[in-house]
C-alpha positions as CSV (number, residue, x, y, z in Angstrom):
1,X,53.4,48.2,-5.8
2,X,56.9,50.5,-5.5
3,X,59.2,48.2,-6.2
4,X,63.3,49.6,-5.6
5,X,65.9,48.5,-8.0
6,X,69.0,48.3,-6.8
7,X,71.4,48.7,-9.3
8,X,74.6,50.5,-6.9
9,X,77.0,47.8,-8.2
10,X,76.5,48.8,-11.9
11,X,79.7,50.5,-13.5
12,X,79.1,51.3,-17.3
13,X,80.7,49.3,-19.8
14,X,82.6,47.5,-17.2
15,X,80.5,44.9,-15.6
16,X,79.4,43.4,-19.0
17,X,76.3,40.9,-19.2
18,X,75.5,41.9,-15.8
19,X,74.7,45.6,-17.4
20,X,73.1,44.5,-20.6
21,X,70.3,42.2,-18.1
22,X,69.8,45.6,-16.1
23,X,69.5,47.9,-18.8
24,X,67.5,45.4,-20.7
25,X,65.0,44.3,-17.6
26,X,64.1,47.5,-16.8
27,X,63.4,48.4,-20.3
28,X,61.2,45.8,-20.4
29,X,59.5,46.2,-17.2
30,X,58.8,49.4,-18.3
31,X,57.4,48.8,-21.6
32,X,55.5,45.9,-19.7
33,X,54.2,47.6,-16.4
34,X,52.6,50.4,-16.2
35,X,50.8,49.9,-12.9
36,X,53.5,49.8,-10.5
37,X,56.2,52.4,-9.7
38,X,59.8,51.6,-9.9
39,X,62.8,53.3,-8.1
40,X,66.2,52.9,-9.6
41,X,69.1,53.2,-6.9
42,X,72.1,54.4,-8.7
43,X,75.7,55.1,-7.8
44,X,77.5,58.0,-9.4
45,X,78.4,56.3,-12.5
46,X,75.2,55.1,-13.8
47,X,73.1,58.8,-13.2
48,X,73.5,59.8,-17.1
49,X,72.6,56.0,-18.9
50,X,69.6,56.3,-20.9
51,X,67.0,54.7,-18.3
52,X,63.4,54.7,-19.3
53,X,61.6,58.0,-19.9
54,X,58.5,56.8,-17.9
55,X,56.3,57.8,-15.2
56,X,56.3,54.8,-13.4
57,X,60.6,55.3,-13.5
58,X,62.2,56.9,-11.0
59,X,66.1,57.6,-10.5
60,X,67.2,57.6,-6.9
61,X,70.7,59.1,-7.6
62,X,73.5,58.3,-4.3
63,X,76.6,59.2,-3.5
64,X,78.0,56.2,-4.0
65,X,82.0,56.0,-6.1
66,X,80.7,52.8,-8.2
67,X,84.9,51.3,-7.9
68,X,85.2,51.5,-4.4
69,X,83.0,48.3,-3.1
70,X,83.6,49.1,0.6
71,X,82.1,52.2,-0.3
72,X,79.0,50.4,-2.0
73,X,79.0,47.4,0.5
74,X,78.4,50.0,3.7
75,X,75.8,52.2,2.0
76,X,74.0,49.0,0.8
77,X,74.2,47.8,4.3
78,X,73.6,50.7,6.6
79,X,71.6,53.2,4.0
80,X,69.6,51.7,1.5
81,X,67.6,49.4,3.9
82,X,66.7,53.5,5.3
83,X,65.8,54.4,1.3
84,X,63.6,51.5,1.5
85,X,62.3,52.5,4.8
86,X,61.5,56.1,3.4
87,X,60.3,55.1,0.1
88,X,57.7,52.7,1.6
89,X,59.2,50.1,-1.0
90,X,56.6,46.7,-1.3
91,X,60.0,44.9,-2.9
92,X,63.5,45.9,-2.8
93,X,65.6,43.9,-5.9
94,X,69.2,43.4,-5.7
95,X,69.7,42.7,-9.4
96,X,74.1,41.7,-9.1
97,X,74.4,39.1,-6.4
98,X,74.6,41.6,-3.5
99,X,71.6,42.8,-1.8
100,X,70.8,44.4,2.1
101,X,71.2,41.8,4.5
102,X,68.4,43.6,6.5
103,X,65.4,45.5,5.0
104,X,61.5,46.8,5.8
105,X,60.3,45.2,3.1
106,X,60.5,41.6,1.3
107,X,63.8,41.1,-0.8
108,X,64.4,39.3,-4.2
109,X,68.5,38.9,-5.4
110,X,69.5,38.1,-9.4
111,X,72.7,35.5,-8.8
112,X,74.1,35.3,-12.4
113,X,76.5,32.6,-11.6
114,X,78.7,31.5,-8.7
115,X,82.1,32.1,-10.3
116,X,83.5,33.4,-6.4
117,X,83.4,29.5,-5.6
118,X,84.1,28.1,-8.8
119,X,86.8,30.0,-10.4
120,X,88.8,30.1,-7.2
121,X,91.7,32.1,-7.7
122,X,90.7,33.5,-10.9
123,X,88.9,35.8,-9.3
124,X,90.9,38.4,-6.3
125,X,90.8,37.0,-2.7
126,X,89.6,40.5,-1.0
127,X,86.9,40.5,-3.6
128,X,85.9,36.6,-3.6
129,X,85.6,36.4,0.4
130,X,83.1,39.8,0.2
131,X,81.0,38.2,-2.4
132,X,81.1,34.6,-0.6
133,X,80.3,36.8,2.6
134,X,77.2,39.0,1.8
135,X,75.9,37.1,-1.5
136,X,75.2,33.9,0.6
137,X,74.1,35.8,3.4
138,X,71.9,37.7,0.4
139,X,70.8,34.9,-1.1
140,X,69.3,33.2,2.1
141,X,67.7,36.4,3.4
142,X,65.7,36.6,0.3
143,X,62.4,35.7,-0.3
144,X,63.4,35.2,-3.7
145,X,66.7,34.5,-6.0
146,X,66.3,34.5,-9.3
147,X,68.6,33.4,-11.9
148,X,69.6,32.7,-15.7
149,X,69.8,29.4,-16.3
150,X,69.2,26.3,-15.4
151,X,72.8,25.9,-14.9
152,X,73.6,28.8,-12.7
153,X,70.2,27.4,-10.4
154,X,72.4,23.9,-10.0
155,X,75.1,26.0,-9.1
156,X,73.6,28.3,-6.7
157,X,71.5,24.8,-4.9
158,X,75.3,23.5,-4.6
159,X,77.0,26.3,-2.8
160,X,74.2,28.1,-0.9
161,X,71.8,24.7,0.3
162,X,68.7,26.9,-0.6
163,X,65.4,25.0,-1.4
164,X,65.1,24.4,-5.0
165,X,61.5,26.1,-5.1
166,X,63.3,29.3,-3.7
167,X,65.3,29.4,-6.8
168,X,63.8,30.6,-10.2
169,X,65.4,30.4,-13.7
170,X,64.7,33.5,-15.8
171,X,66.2,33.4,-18.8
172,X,67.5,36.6,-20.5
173,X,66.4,37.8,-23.6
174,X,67.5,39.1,-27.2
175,X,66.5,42.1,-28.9
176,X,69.6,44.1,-28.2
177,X,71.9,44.2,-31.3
178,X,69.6,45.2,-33.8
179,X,71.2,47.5,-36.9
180,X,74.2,45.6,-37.6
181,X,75.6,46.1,-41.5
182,X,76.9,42.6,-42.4
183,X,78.0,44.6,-45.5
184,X,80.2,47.3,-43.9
185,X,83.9,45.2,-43.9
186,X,85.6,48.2,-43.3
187,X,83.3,48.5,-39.7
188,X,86.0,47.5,-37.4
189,X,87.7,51.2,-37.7
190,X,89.9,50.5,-40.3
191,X,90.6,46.8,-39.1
192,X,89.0,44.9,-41.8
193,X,90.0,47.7,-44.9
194,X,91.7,45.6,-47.1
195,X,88.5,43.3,-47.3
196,X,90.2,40.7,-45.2
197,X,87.4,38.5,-43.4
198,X,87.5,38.1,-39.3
199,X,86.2,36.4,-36.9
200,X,85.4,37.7,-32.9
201,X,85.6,37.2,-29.4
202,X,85.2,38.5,-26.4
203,X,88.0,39.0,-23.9
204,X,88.4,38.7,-20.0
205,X,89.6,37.2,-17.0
206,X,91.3,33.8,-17.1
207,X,87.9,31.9,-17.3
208,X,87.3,33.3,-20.8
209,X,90.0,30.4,-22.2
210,X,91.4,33.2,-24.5
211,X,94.9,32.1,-24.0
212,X,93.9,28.5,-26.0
213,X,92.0,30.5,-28.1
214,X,95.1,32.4,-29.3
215,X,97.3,29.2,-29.6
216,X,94.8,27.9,-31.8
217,X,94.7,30.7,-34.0
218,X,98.2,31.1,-34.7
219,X,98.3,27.0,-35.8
220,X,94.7,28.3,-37.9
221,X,96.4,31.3,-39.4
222,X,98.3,29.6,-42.6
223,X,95.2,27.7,-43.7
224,X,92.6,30.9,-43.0
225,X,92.4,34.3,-44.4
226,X,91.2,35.7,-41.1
227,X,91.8,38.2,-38.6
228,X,91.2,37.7,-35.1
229,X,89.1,40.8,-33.4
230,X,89.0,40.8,-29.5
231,X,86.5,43.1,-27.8
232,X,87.6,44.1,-24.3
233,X,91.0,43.8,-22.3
234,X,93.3,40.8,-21.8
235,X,94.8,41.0,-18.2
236,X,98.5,40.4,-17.9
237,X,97.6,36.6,-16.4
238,X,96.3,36.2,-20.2
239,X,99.1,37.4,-22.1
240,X,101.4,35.6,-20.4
241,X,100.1,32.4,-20.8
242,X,99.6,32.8,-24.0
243,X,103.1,33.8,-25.0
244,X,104.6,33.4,-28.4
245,X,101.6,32.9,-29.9
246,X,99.8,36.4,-28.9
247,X,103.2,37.8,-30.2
248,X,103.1,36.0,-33.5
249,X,99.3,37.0,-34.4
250,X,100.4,40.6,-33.3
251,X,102.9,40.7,-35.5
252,X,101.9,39.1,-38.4
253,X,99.0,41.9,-38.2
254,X,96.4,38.8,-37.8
255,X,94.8,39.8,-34.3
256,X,93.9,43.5,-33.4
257,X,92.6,44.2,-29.4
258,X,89.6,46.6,-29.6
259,X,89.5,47.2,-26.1
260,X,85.9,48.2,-24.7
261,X,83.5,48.3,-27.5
262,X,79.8,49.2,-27.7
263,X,76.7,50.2,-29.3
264,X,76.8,50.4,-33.6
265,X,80.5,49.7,-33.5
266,X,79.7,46.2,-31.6
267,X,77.0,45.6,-33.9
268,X,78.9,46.1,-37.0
269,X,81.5,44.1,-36.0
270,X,79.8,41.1,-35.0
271,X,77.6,41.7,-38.1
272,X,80.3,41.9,-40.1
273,X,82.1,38.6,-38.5
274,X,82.1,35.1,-40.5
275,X,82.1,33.8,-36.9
276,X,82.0,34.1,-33.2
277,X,83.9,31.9,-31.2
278,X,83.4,31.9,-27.5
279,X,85.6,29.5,-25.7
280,X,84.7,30.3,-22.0
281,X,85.7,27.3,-19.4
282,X,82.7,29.3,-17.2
283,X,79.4,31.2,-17.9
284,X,76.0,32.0,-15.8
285,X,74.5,32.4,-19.4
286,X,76.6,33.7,-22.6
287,X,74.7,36.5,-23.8
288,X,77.0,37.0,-27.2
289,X,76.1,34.0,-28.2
290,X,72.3,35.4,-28.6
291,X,73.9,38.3,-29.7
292,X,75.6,36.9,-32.4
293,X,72.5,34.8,-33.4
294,X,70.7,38.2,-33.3
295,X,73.0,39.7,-36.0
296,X,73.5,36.7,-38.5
297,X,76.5,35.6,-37.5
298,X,77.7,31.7,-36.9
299,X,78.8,30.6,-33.7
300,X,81.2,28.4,-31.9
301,X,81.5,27.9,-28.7
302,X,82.3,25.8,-25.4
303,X,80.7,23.2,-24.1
304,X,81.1,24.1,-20.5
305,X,78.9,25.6,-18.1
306,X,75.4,27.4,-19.1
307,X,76.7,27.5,-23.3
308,X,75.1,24.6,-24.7
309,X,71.8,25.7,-22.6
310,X,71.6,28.8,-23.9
311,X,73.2,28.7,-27.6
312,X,71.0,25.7,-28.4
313,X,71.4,23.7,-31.9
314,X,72.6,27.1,-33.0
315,X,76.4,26.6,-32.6
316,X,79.0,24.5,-33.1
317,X,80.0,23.3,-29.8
318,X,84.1,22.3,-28.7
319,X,85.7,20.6,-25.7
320,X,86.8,23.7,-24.0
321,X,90.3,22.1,-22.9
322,X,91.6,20.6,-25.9
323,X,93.0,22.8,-28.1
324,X,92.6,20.5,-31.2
325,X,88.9,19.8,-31.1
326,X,88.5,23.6,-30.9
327,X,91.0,23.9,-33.3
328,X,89.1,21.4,-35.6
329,X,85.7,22.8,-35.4
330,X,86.8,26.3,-36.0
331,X,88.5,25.0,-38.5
332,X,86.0,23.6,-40.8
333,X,83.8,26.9,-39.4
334,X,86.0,29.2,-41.3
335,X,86.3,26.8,-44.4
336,X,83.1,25.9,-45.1
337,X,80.9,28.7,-45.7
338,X,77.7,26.6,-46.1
339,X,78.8,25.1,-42.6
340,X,78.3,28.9,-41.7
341,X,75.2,29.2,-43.2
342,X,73.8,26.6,-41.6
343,X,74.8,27.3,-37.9
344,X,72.9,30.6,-38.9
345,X,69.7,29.4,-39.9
346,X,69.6,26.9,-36.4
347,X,70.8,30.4,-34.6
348,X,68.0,32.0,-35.8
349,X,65.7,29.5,-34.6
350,X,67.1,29.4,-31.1
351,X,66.4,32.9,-30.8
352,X,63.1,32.6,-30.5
353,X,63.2,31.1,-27.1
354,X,64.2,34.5,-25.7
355,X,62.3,37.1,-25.0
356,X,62.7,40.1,-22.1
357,X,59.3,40.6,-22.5
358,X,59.1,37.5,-21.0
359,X,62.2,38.1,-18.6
360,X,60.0,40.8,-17.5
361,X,56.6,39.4,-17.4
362,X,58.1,36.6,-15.2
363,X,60.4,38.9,-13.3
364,X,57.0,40.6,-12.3
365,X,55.5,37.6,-11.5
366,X,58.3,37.2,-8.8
367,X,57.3,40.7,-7.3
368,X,54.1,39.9,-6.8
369,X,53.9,36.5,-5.2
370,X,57.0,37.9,-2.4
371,X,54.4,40.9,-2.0
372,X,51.5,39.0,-1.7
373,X,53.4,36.3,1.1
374,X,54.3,39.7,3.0
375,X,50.9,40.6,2.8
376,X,49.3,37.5,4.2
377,X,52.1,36.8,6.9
378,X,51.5,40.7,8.2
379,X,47.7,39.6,8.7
């Protein structure tokens, strides 16, 4: 089979989980596969990432800007249906919720979640009505959606009124953030020198429930040694709701914003972490969770959405909403190092129900059976 990627809506180190199941996939499909050719479509952005040196890999490069999603919307309309035409493709996968509303060959779309119905305004009206617009009308012009969890399928039966058999779970895997030092407390560029203990999270848009997360903290602060390390940016939505207490934290030199971080920075500093709290109010999946797992490190986390799916008996879960429960169980988290220890051992046990070997292997699966009903319908 050629099978065509389409992976125009990628922007590096901006798109988050969405990148690391791309990256990851095709990794794995290449490790996997080595009977059927794939053809990466890529906007500008996304020509220099390390994709897989094989010969069953091929980069399709495109004009495409990867911020301008008019841009990417018309050339995934009106031009990459022609690619597929050209290429003689026997699948065409859409692998971020958008895909060609017409193409020559059979179509499968990866839906991660449906945050453009559920967070509402959270997410930007010009942006929410294009993904309500072409990611149903993807969705039911597929022969195929796949998703990444169980929770994220409910959603999607909800809002689009596919067939539940058109609607496959593939869980993501692990395997991505090997090589942290959980001994290196100076990791965090200088954050952690004075040997002062932290704990992580991960920053975002509105849903990520950072705002609790930093009134929490600054009630936390008197009874803990810690720091509080965010990775990635906290819009101004964020800050303002959480107010005095993001000032406090900030000034009592307790919380430091990292901004975008990746590769072995990441890895140390979630090695390095006594925990990982991830309080999100919504999630398709959760992949730091299994990240943090990965590493060694304790979790805590929400109780909403995909989380307790996905982190398993490896976390201590919290009432997303009420600032004392999460409050409590971070709490005794930080306090009780053999509580820690614990929540490690069960993390590293839930780990092994992940696997993108698998992701691939069933990802593969998918290809082949929307070949084969192309096949047989063409007869």
């Amino acid at each position: 089979m050629r099978i065509g990627l389409n992976l125009l809506y990628l922007i590096p180190g901006h798109v988050g989980g969405t990148e690391t199941y791309a990256r990851a996939l095709i990794d794995a499909l290449a490790g996997l596969d080595r009977d059927n050719e794939y053809l990466l479509y890529l906007n500008r952005a996304c020509r220099t990432l390390p994709w897989p040196d094989s010969p069953t890999v091929r980069v399709i490069p495109t004009p495409v800007p990867p911020r301008c999603r008019s841009l990417r919307y018309a050339w995934e309309q009106l031009i990459l249906p022609l690619q597929a035409t050209g290429h003689r493709l026997d699948v065409l996968h859409s692998l971020g919720y958008v895909g060609p509303l017409r193409a020559p060959c059979p179509t499968v779309v990866t839906v991660h979640d449906m945050n453009y119905f559920t967070l509402g305004d959270m997410i930007g009206f010009p942006r929410r009505q294009m993904l309500q617009f072409f990611g149903l009308r993807s969705m039911r012009r597929a022969a195929c959606v796949t998703t990444i969890s169980h929770f994220a399928q409910e959603e999607i039966l909800r809002h689009a009124g596919l067939a539940e058999e058109k609607v496959r779970v593939i869980h993501l895997g692990r395997g991505q953030m090997e090589g942290g030092d959980r001994t290196d407390r100076a990791g965090g560029g200088g954050t952690a020198a004075q040997g002062a203990p932290w704990l992580i999270a991960f920053a975002g848009g509105a849903h990520k429930n950072i705002d609790r997360l930093l009134r929490v903290f600054d009630r936390l602060r008197d009874r803990v040694p810690h720091r509080l390390l965010l990775i990635g940016s906290l819009p101004a939505e964020v800050r303002a709701a959480a107010g005095e207490s993001l000032a406090a934290l900030t000034a009592a030199g307790r919380l430091t914003e990292l901004g975008f971080v990746e590769g072995d920075r990441l890895r140390t500093l979630l090695a390095g972490a006594d925990l990982m709290v991830f309080p999100s109010l919504y999630e398709g999946f959760g992949l730091p969770v299994l990240e943090a797992q990965e590493l060694g490190t304790a979790v805590a986390c929400s109780t909403a959405a995909s989380l307790p799916e996905v982190a398993g008996e490896g976390a201590a879960f919290f009432d997303p909403e009420s600032e004392e429960e999460m409050e409590d169980v971070i709490g005794q988290c930080l306090l009780r190092p053999e509580h820690r220890q614990r929540l490690v051992e069960l993390g590293r046990i839930n780990l092994e129900r992940f696997s993108w070997r698998q992701a691939a292997g069933e990802m593969l699966e998918v290809y082949r059976e929307v070949a084969v009903s192309r096949s047989k319908r063409s007869r």
